[in-house]
TIKOLVEX-512251 format. One record per residue (C-alpha): x, y, z; residue in one letter. Coordinates in steps of 0.1 Angstrom, whole numbers. Example, Ala and Ser with C-alpha at 12.3 -4.5 7.8 and 13.67 -1.06 7.14 Angstrom:
BEGIN
(pt (123 -45 78) 'A')
(pt (137 -11 71) 'S')
//
This chain:
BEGIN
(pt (99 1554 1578) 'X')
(pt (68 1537 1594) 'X')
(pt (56 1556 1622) 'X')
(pt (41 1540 1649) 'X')
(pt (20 1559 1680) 'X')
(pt (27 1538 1710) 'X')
(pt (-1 1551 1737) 'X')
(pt (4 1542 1776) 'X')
(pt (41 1546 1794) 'X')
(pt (39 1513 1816) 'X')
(pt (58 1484 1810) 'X')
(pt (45 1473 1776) 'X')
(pt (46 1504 1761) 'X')
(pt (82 1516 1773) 'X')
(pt (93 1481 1762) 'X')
(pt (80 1488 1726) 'X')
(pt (97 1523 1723) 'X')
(pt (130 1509 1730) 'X')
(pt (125 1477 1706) 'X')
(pt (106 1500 1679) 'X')
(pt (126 1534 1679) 'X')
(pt (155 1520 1659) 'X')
(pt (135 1509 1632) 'X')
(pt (105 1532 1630) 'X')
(pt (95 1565 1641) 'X')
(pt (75 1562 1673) 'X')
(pt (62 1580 1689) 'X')
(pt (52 1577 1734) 'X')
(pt (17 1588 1741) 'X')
(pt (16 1596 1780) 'X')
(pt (-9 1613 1802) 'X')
(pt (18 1620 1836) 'X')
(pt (52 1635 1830) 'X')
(pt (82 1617 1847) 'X')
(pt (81 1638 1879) 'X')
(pt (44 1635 1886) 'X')
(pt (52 1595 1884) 'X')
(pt (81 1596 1910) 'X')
(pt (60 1618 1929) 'X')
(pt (26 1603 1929) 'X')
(pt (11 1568 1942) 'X')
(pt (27 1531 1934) 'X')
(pt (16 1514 1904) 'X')
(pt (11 1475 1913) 'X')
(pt (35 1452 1929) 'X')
(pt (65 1438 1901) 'X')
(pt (85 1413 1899) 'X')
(pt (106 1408 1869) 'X')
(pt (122 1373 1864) 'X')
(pt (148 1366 1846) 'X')
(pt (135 1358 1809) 'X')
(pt (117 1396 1814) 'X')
(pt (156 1411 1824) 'X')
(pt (172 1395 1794) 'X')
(pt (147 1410 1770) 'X')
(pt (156 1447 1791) 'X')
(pt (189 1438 1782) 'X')
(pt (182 1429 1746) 'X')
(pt (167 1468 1739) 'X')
(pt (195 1484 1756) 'X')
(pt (167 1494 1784) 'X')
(pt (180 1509 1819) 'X')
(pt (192 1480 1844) 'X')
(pt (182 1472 1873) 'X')
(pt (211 1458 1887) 'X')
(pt (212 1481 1922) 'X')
(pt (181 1462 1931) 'X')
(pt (179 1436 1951) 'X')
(pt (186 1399 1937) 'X')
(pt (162 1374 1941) 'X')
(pt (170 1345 1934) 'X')
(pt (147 1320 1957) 'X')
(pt (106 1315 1960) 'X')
(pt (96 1304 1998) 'X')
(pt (64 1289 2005) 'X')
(pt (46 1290 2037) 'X')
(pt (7 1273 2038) 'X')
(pt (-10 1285 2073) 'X')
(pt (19 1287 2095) 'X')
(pt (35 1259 2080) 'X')
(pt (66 1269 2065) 'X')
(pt (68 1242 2032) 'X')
(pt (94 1247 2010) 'X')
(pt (118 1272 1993) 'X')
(pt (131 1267 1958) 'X')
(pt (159 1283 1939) 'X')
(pt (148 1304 1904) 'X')
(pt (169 1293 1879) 'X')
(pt (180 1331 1874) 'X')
(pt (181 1365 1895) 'X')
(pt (151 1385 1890) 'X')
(pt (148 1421 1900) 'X')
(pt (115 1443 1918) 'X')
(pt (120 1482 1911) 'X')
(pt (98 1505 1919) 'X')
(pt (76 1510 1890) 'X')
(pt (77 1543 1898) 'X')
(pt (114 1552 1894) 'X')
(pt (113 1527 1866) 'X')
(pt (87 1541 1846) 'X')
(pt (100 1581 1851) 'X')
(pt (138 1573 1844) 'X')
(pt (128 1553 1808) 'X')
(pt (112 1580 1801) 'X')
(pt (136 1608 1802) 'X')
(pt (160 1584 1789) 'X')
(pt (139 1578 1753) 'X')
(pt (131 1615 1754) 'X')
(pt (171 1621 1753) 'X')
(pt (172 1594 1728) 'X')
(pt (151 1612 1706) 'X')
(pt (117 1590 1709) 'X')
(pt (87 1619 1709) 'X')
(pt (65 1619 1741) 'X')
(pt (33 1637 1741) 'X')
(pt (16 1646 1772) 'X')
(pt (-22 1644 1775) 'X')
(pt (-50 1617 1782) 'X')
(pt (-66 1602 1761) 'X')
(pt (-100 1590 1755) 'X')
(pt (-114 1566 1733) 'X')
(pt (-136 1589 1710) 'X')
(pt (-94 1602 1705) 'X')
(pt (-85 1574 1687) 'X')
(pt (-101 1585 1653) 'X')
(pt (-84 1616 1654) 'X')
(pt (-49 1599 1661) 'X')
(pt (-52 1574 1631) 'X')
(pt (-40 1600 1606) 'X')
(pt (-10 1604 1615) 'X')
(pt (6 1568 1621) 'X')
(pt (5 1539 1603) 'X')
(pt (4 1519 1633) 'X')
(pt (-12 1524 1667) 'X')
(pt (-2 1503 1699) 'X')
(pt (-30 1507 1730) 'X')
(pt (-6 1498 1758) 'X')
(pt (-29 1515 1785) 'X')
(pt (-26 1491 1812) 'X')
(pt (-55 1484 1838) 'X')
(pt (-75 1514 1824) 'X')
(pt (-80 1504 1790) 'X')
(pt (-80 1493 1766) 'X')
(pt (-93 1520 1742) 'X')
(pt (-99 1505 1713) 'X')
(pt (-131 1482 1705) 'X')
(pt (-109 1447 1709) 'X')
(pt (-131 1419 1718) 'X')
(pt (-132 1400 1746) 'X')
(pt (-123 1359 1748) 'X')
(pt (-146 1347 1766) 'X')
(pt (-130 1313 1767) 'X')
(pt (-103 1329 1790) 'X')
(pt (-126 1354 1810) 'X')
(pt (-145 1329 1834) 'X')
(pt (-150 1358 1859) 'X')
(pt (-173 1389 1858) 'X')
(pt (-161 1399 1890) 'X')
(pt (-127 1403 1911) 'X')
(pt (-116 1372 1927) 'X')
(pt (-93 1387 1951) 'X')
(pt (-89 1424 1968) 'X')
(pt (-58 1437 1965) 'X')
(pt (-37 1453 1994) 'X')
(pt (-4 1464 1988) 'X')
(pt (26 1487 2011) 'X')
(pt (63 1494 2002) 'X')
(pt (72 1496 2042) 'X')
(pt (110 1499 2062) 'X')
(pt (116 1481 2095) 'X')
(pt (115 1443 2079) 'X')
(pt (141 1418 2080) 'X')
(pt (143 1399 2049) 'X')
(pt (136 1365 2046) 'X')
(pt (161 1344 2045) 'X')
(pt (176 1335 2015) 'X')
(pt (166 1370 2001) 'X')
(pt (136 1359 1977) 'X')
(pt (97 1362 1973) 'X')
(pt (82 1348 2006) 'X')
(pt (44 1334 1998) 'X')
(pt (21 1325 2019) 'X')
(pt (-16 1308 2015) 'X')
(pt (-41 1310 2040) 'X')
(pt (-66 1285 2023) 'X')
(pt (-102 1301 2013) 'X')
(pt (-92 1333 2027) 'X')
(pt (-61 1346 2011) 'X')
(pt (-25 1355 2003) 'X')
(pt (4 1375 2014) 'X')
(pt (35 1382 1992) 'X')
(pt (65 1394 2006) 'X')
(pt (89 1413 1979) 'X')
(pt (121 1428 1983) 'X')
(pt (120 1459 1961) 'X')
(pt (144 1492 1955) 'X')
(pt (125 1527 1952) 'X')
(pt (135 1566 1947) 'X')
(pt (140 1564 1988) 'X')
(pt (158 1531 1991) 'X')
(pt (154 1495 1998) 'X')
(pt (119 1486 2008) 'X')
(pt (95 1454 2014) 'X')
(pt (66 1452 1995) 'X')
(pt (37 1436 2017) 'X')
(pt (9 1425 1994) 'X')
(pt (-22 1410 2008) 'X')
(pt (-50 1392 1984) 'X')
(pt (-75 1392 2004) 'X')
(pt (-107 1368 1990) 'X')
(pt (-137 1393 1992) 'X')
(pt (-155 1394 2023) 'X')
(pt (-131 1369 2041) 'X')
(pt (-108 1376 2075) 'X')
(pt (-79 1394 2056) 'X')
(pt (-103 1421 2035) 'X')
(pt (-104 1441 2068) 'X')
(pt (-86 1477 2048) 'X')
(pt (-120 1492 2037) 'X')
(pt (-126 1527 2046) 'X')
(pt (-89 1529 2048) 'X')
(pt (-77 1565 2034) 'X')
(pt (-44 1572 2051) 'X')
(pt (-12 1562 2062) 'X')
(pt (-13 1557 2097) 'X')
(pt (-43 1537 2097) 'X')
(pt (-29 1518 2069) 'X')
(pt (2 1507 2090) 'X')
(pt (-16 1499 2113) 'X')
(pt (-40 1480 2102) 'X')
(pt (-13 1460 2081) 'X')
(pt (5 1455 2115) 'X')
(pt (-27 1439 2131) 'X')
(pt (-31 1413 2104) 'X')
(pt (7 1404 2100) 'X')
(pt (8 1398 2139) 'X')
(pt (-25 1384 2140) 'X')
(pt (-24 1359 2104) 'X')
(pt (15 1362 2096) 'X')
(pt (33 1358 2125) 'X')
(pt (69 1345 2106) 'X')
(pt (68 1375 2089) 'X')
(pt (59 1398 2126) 'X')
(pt (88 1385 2141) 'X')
(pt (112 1401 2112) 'X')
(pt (96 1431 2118) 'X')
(pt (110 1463 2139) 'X')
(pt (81 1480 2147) 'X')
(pt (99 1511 2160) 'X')
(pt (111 1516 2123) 'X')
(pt (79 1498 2107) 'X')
(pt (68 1524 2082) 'X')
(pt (56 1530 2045) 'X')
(pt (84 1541 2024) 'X')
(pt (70 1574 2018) 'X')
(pt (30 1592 2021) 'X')
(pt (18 1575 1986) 'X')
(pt (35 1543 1989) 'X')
(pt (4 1520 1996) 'X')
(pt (-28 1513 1974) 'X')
(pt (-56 1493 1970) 'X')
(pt (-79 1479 1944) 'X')
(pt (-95 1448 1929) 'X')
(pt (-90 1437 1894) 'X')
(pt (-115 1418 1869) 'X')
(pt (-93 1394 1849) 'X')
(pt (-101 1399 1812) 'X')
(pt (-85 1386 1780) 'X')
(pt (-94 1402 1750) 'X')
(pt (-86 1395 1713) 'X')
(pt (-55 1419 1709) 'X')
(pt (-58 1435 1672) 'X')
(pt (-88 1458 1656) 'X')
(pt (-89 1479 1625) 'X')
(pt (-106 1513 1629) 'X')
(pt (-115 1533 1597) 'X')
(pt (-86 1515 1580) 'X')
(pt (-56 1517 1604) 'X')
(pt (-46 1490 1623) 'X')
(pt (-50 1490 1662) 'X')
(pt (-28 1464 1684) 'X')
(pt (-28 1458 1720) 'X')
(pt (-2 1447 1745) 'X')
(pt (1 1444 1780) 'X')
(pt (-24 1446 1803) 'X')
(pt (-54 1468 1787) 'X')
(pt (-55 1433 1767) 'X')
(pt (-41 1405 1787) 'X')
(pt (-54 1415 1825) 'X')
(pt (-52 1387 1852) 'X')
(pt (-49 1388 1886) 'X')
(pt (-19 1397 1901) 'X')
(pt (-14 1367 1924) 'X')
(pt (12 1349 1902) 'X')
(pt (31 1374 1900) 'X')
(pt (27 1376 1857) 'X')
(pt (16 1409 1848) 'X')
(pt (49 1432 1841) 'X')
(pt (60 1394 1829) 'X')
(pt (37 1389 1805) 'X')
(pt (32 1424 1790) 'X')
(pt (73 1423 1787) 'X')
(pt (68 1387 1771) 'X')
(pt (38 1400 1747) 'X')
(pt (60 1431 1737) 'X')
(pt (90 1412 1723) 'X')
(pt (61 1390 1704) 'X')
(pt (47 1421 1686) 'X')
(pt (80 1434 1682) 'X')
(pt (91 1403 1662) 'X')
(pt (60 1400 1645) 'X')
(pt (62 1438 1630) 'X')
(pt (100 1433 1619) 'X')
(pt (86 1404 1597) 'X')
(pt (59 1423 1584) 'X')
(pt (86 1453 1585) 'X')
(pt (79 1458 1543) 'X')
(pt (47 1443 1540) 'X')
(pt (6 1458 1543) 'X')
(pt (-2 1466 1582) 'X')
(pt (-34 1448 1584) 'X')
(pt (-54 1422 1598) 'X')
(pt (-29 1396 1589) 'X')
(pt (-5 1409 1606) 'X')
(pt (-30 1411 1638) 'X')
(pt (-36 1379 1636) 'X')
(pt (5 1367 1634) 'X')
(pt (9 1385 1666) 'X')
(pt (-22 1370 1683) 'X')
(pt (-7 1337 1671) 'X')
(pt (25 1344 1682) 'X')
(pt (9 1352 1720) 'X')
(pt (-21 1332 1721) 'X')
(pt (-8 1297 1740) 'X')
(pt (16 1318 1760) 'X')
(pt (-12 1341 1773) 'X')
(pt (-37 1312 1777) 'X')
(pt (-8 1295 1800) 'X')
(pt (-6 1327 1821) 'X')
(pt (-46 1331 1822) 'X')
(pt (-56 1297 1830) 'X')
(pt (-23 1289 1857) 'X')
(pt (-30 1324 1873) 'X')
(pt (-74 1315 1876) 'X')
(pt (-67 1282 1893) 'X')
(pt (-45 1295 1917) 'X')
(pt (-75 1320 1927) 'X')
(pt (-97 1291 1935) 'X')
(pt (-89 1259 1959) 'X')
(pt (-61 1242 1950) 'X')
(pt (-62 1206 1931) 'X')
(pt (-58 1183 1954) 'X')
(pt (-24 1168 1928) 'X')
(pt (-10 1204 1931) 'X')
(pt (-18 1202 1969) 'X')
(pt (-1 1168 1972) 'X')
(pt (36 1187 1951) 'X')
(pt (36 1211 1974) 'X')
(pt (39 1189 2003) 'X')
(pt (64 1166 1979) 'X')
(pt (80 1201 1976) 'X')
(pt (87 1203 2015) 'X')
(pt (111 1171 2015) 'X')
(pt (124 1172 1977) 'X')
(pt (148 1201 1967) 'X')
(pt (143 1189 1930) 'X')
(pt (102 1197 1934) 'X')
(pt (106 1229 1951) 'X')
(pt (130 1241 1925) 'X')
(pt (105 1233 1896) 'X')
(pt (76 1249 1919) 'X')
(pt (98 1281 1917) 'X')
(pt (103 1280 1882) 'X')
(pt (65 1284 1872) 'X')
(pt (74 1320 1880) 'X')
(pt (97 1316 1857) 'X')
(pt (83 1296 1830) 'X')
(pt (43 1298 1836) 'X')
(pt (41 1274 1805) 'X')
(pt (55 1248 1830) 'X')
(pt (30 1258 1855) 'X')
(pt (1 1254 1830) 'X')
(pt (13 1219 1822) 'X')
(pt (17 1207 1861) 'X')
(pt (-20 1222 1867) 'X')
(pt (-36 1208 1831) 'X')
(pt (-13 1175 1828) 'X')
(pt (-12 1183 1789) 'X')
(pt (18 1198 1775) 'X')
(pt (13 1236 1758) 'X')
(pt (20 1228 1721) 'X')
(pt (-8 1201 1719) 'X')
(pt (-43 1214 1709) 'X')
(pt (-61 1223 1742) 'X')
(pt (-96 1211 1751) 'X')
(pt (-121 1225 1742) 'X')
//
């Protein structure tokens, strides 16, 4: 049997170890047991629609049906609330926390090996012997092999957005229960999440505060108290829908590591490389990194997972090589570019056409739903931003 040495525990990885295990011996590289993740800091923000929660099902992969169900997208520009369209499916945000600890111990009683340690990219070499196969699935830290950047769909050499994010009690949801968005034009965003943790239901508050501007007001921020409280100042000061669901008597992070903040560099890079003869593939985000502000990142490492997946059942008998590198880079490539490009616009001012659908949006039930379904579907989203439709060549 083939064996395959999957490094990185996040979504992409974990994915693949459930897909793989049946069919080749695989093997989980991680550098934090299970315990240290439930115990230590959150990951990201997550959101996983529907198409990522049938593939969950489709491995057999733990449910997440005790969180809760969102099933509707609102959308408030300023304090002008627009629209709110129904997702054509329920999509599910668990903390990645508890998701990522509980796969875990459930692939380790399945039999998948898990190593503990962290690894380095001088490492790789000495892992090569012993798998015919290795998957970098490092996430934001990676990736740690030598795959090359496209530099056709990495525009930025900086972050376009800093990222602020809480898991907090005391807020009402919205209502219908869904993703609440707002846009605060040349300034920033604020997602609202509902989300289920090792401590219970929680909101997820998620500023993206454009660098410099009124909303990147968190620096120097190390602890919890000043980080609810400055999170309270800007909600009542920019967000004042959202202020008036919130108790503030109960208004609180979820636990003492459950905020974190960072800024992310989108960068795409070329996902396959051979290194003294084995063949290195990448998935999720140590390859395909954008900014989280369309919500694509779990999404799109879950999406790219099932891609290399399929491609390595075709090439199940045949020579692991380049070839079969460049299958799953084919298999990926348009779907990844639809995510990349959808998710850069909406970090810079909006088209004035996209402006002009989301005010259709506010009277037409029909336009808000197909606005919510980008979430779903960013290949849709792509085509309302680009007017061209995916499977046509794209310009160059």
């Amino acid at each position: 049997m083939r064996r395959i040495g999957i490094i990185g525990c996040g979504t992409a990885g974990i994915q693949l170890a459930y897909s793989l295990k049946n069919d080749f011996d695989v093997t989980l590289h991680h550098y934090e047991e299970p315990q240290n993740i439930l115990d230590g800091r959150i990951r990201s923000t997550q959101v996983h629609f529907h198409p990522t929660l049938e593939r969950e099902r489709r491995f057999s992969m733990p449910d997440e049906d005790n969180a809760p169900h969102i099933r509707t997208i609102h959308f408030q520009l300023g304090q002008q609330k627009l629209f709110t369209g129904n997702l054509s499916g329920i999509a599910a945000s668990m903390d990645q926390r508890l998701r990522f600890a509980e796969s875990m111990n459930d692939l380790a009683a399945q039999g998948v090996k898990l190593i503990h340690g962290r690894l380095k990219p001088e490492d790789l070499l000495d892992l090569i012997p012993s798998y015919n196969l290795i998957i970098d699935a490092t996430g934001k830290t990676g990736p740690l092999a030598p795959f090359p950047v496209e530099t056709g769909l990495t525009p930025y050499q900086a972050p376009q957005r800093k990222c602020i994010v809480g898991y907090f009690t005391g807020v009402r949801p919205v209502e219908p229960e869904g993703i609440s968005i707002t846009v605060l034009p040349g300034n920033g965003e604020m997602f609202e999440i509902p989300a289920m943790t090792d401590s219970g239901r929680a909101t997820i508050l998620f500023i993206e505060a454009v660098p410099e501007g009124m909303l990147d007001v968190f620096k120097g921020i190390k602890n919890t108290s000043e980080f609810v409280a400055r999170m309270a100042n800007v909600i009542e000061e920019h967000f004042h829908p959202i202020y008036e669901r919130i108790d503030m008597e109960r208004f609180a992070l979820i636990d003492e590591n459950a905020f974190l903040q960072t800024a992310i560099t989108p960068v795409i890079h070329r996902p396959y490389a051979i290194m003294d003869g084995t063949l290195i593939l990448g998935c999720g985000d140590s390859v395909f990194l954008s900014d989280p502000i369309t919500g694509q990142g779990c999404n799109t490492a879950s999406y790219a997972a099932e891609q290399l997946y399929e491609t390595l059942i075709t090439h199940k008998e045949s020579t692991w090589d380049e070839a079969v590198g460049i299958d799953y880079w084919n298999r990926t490539k348009q779907y990844i570019t639809a995510v990349t490009e959808w998710t850069n616009a909406m970090t810079e001012p909006l088209p004035e056409p996209i402006a002009g659908l989301l005010m259709q949006a506010a009277s037409d039930q029909m336009t808000a739903d197909g606005i919510a379904a980008w979430f779903e579907n960013p290949i849709k989203a792509y085509e309302a931003f680009h007017k061209h439709p995916i499977n046509q060549p794209f310009p160059r």
